[in-house]
N, C-alpha and C positions, 0 to 999 in steps of 0.2 A: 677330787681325784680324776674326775672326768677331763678338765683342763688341763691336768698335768699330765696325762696317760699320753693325751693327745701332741703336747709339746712334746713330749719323751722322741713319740713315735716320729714327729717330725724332724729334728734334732739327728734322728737314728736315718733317717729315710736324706736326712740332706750333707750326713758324713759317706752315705755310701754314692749321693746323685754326687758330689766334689769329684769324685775316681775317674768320673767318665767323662773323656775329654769331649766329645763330640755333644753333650749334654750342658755341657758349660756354655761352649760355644753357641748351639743354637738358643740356650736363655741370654747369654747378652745381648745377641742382634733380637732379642723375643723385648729385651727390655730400650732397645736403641727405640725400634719401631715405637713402642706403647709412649716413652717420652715426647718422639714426633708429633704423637695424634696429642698429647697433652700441652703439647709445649707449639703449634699450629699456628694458634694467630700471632704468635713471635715469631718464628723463623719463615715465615711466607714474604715472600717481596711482595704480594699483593694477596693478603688480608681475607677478599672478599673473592676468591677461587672457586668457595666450595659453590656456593649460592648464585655466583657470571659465572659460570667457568664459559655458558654456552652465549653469554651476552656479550657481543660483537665492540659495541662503547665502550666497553671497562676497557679493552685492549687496542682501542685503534688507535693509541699513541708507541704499542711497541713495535720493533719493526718486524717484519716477514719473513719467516722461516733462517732466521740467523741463527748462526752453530753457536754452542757455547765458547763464553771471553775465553776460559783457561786452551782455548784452541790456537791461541795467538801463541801460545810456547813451541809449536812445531811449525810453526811458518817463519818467513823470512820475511814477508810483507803486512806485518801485522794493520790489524783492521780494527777501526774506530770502535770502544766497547759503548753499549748502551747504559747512560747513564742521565740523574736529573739534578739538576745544579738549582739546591735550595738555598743557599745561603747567596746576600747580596747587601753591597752597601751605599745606602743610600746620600748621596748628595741633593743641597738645593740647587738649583739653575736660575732664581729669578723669584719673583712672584707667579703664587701661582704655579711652580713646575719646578718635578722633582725626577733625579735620576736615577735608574735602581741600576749597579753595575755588576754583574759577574763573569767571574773568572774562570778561563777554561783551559787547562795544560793538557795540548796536543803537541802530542809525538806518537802517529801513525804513520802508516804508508797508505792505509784508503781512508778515504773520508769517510763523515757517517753519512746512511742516508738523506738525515735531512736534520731540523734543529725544528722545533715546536715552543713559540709562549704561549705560555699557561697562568690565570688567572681568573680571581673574583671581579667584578667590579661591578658598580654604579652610577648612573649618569652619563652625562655625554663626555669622554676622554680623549683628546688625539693622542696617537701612541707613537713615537721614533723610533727604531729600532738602528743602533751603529755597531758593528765590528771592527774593534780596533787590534788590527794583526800586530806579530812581532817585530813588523818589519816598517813599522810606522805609520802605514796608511790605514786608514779609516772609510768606511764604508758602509755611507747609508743604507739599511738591506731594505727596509719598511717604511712606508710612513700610512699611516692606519686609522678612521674615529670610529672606535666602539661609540653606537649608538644608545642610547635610551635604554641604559642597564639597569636592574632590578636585580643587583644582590647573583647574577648570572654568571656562568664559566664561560667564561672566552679563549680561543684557542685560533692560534696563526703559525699559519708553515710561513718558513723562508722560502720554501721550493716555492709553493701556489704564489705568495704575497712579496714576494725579493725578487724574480727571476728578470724583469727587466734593469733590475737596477744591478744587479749582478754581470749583468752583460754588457753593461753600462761602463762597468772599472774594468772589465775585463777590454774592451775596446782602446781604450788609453793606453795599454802597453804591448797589446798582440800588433804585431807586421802588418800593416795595408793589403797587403796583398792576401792578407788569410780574412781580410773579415766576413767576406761571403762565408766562411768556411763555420764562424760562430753559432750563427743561426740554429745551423742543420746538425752540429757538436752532439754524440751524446753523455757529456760532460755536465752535472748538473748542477744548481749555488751551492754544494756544499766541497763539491771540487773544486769551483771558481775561488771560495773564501778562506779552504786549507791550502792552497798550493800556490807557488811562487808566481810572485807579479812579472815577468818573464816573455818575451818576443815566442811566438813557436807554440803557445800551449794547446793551442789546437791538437797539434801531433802526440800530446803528452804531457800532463801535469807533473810536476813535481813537486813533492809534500815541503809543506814549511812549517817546520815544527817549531814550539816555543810556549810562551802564556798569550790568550787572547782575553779579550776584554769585551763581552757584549753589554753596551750599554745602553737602556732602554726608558728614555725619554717621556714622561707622561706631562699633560696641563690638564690643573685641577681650578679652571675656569667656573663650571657648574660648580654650583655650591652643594649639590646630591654629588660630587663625585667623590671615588674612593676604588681603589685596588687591595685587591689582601690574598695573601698564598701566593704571590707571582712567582714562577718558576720556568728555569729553560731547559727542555727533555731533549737529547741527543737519541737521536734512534742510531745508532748504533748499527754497524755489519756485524757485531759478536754480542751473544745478550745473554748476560746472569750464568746459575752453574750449567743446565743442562738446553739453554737454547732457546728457540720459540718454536711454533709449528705454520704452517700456511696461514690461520687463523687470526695470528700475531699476539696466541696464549703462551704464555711462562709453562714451560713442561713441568721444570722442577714442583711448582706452585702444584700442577696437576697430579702428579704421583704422590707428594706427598698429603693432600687432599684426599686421593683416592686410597690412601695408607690404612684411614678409619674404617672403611666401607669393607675393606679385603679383611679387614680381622674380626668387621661385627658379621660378615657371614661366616667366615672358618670356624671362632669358639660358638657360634648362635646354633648354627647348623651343626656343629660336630656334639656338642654340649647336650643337646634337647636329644637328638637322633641317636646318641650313643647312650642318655639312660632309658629311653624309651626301650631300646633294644635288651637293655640290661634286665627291667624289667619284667619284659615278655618273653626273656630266656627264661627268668626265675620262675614266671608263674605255669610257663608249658611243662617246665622240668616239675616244679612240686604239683601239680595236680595226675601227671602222667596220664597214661587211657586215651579214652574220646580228645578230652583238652587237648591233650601234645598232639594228637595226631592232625588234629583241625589246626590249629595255630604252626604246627610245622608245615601243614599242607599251606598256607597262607603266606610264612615267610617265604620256602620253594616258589610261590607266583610273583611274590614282589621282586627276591634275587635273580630271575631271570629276566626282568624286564630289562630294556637296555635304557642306561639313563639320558643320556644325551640328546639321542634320537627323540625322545619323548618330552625329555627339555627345550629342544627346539621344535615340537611342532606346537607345545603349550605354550610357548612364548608368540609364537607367530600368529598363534587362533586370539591370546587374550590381552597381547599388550603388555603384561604385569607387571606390578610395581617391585621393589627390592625385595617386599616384605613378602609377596608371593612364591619369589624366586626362591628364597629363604624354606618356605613354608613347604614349596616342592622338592629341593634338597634335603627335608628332613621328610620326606612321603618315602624318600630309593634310601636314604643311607642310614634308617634305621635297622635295619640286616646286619651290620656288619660283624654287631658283637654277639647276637642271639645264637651263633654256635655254640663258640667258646664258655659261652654263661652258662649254657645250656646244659653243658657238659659237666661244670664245675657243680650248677646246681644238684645235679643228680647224686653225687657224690656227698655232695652236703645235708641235702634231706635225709640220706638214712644214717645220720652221727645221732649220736644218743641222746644230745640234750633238746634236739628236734624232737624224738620220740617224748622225752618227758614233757618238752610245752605241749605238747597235744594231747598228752594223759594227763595233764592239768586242765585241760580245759582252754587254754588258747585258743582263736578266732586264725583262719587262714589269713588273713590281712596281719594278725599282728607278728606270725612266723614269719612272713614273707619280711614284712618293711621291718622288724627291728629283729630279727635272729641271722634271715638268712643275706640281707639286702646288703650292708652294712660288713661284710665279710667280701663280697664279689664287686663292689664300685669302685675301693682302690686297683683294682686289675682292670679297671675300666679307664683310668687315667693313658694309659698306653693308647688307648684305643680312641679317646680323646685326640688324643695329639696328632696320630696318623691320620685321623679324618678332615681335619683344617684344609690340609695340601688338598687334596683333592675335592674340596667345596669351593677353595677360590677358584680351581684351573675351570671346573665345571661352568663357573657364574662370568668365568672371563672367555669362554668360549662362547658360551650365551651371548656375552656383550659385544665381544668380536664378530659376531656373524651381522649386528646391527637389531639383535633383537632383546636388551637387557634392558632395562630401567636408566631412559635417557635424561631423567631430572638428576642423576647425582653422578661424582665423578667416580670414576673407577678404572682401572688397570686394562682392563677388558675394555671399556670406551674408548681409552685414548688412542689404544691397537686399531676398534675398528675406525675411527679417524684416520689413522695414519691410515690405514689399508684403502680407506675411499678416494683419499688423497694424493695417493700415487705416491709414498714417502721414500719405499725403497727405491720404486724405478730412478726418483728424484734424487735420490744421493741423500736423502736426511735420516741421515740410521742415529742421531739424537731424540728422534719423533719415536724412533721402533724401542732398540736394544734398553733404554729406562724403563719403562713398564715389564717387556718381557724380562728383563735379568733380573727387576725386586719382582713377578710371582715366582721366578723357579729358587728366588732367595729365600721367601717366605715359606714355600713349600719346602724346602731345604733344612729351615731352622725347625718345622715343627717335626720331621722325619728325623731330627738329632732327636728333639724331646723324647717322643714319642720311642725311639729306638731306645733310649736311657733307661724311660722311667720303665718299659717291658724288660729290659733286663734284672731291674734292681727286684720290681716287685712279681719276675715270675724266675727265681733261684735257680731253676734249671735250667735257663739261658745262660748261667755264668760258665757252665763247664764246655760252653758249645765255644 
């Protein structure tokens, strides 16, 4: 009976939460967010966010503070997106030497930064490296020997490892009289190898769009040698949905990493602090006298404390970890519901089947937790919900000042990054406006909840 009271009641409690549109609303973004955090190591372009997000190597292959690709829909000169060309087809050359060749469709107007090979290998390897343009010439960028590999990652820029040979094709068809002018150009191999073989480029490249072909020559001379995972990473001037930062971290990667972190403090903090508070409304209202007067005296010192200020000067004295943060968020926002309960309890103790459990002989613990507890927690669900908003803005103002828990990512981190960074001065409001627009989203979707579920389970809001 108890199972079924309880389905009845829910049933009943989710035909009247359907009416309320702003209550719908904030549970579907309540349930977008929870699929993100579940659904994490699949939709991240880089996997391993949560754990590097501050480790410099996981990223030094993307590029430097690039807007997001879909920003190429309001420019005229769209700009090379950052991408990694895994797929490659191998030819023999010979004994002994084999060709991996991939395919690259450019149609930009800027080049990318730069072009990066990427691989395993073993043994001693010479490596070729050729760009074969649309326009039929061919252009040794590399020639390379990975030394005495041991199963190691290897990695070559065109920019560091091509530059003179780039300037090398580029000399064959620029005017005699500009080649002093080469030298000192600041035009770099990935401008030289997209843009028209052409007299004049000094003054101005011109994009050559089409399929390119970089094909990259190895001799498997040593009998230890061997390549595997070989890949060619385009850094890109546009990268992924929300950009990079100075860093050359994946934003999106970051926000949604820091998605887990904003919701295990809002339910942890709101959760624990708002039945604590439930609680010690119930037990200052049923004991009344001395009791109430000491425990209301007690809540009056905590609600006047100001949180913030004493947030940041505890963060500054001890360093703390998340779980501290946490733990001092529920020291200030256990208050919030001990009025209200307070009020409610009062009212509930003198109903008559109170007075008869305690002319039976009932223990104050068992009136408390199963007569009067159990009536005033669904009115706590409201009070739930309104306190999330204001446990994440609290822990990301913490982290924006530079004083939160810097081992994990979070909303409030990646603010006080951009803020160190200079991101506004610099024009990268992809670094800012993500993080600030998902807390005041978050804080938004639980102020639906929170606003529903206090209508539905306190009636006298319906006629307001």
């Amino acid at each position: 009976m108890k199972l079924e009271d309880a389905a009845y009641r829910l049933k009943e409690f989710w035909g009247e939460f359907r009416k309320e549109r702003n209550g719908l609303v904030g549970l579907g973004i309540l349930i977008a967010a929870v699929l993100a955090v579940l659904l994490e190591p699949l939709i991240l372009p880089f996997p391993e966010a949560s754990s590097r997000w501050r480790d410099i190597t996981y990223w030094q292959d993307n590029s430097k503070s690039a807007p997001p690709a879909w920003t190429n829909l309001f420019t005229a000169r769209k700009s090379a997106v950052a991408l990694t060309l895994w797929d490659s087809r191998t030819e023999d050359r010979g004994p002994g030497e084999k060709a991996y060749i991939f395919s690259y469709d450019y149609e930009f107007s800027r080049a990318p930064y730069d072009l990066l090979l990427r691989g395993e290998g073993s043994g001693t390897i010479p490596l070729t490296v050729t760009v074969r343009r649309p326009d039929s010439n061919a252009v040794e960028i590399i020639r390379y020997v990975l030394q005495d590999l041991a199963g190691q990652t290897f990695r070559l820029s065109f920019t560091n490892e091509g530059k003179a040979n780039a300037l090398e094709f580029l000399r064959k068809t620029e005017r005699p009289e500009n080649a002093a002018q080469i030298a000192t150009m600041s035009y770099g191999v990935p401008e030289i190898l997209f843009s028209r073989a052409e007299p004049d480029f000094v003054k101005g490249p011109k994009p050559l769009a089409g399929r390119y072909e970089i094909e990259v020559t190895a001799g498997f001379t040593d009998p230890r040698a061997s390549i595997e995972h070989m890949e060619i990473v385009v850094v890109g001037r546009v990268s992924g949905i929300l950009g990079t930062d100075s860093m050359k971290r994946d934003i999106f990667s970051g926000v949604v990493a820091g998605m887990k972190w904003a919701l295990m403090i809002g339910l942890l903090t709101s959760i624990v602090s708002v039945l604590v508070g439930v609680f010690y409304g119930i037990t200052a209202a049923y004991f009344g006298g001395r009791v109430d007067s000491v425990m209301m005296l007690i809540f009056d010192y905590f609600i006047s404390l100001p949180v913030l200020p004493i947030l940041i000067v505890f963060s500054a004295v001890y360093k703390p970890s998340i779980w501290t943060i946490i733990a001092a968020l529920i020291l200030f926002f256990w208050v919030g519901p001990v009025k209200t309960v307070r009020s409610m309890a009062l009212q509930i103790k003198e109903e008559t089947y109170i007075e008869a459990a305690k002319a039976l002989g009932a223990g104050h613990g068992r009136i408390i937790f199963r007569h009067m507890a159990p009536l005033l927690i669904p009115y706590s669900f409201a009070s739930m919900a309104l306190a999330v908003p204001g446990a994440i803005v609290y822990e990301s103002s913490v982290s924006l000042l530079g004083l939160g828990d810097a081992t994990i990512v979070s909303w409030g981190q990646i603010l006080h990054d951009a803020l160190g960074s200079g991101a506004v001065l610099s024009g990268l409001w992809w670094w800012v406006v993500p993080p600030g627009l998902l807390i005041a989203v978050m804080g938004m979707t639980f102020a639906f909840l929170g606003f529903a579920m206090d209508k539905i389970l306190h009636p006298k809001l319906k006629t307001r």
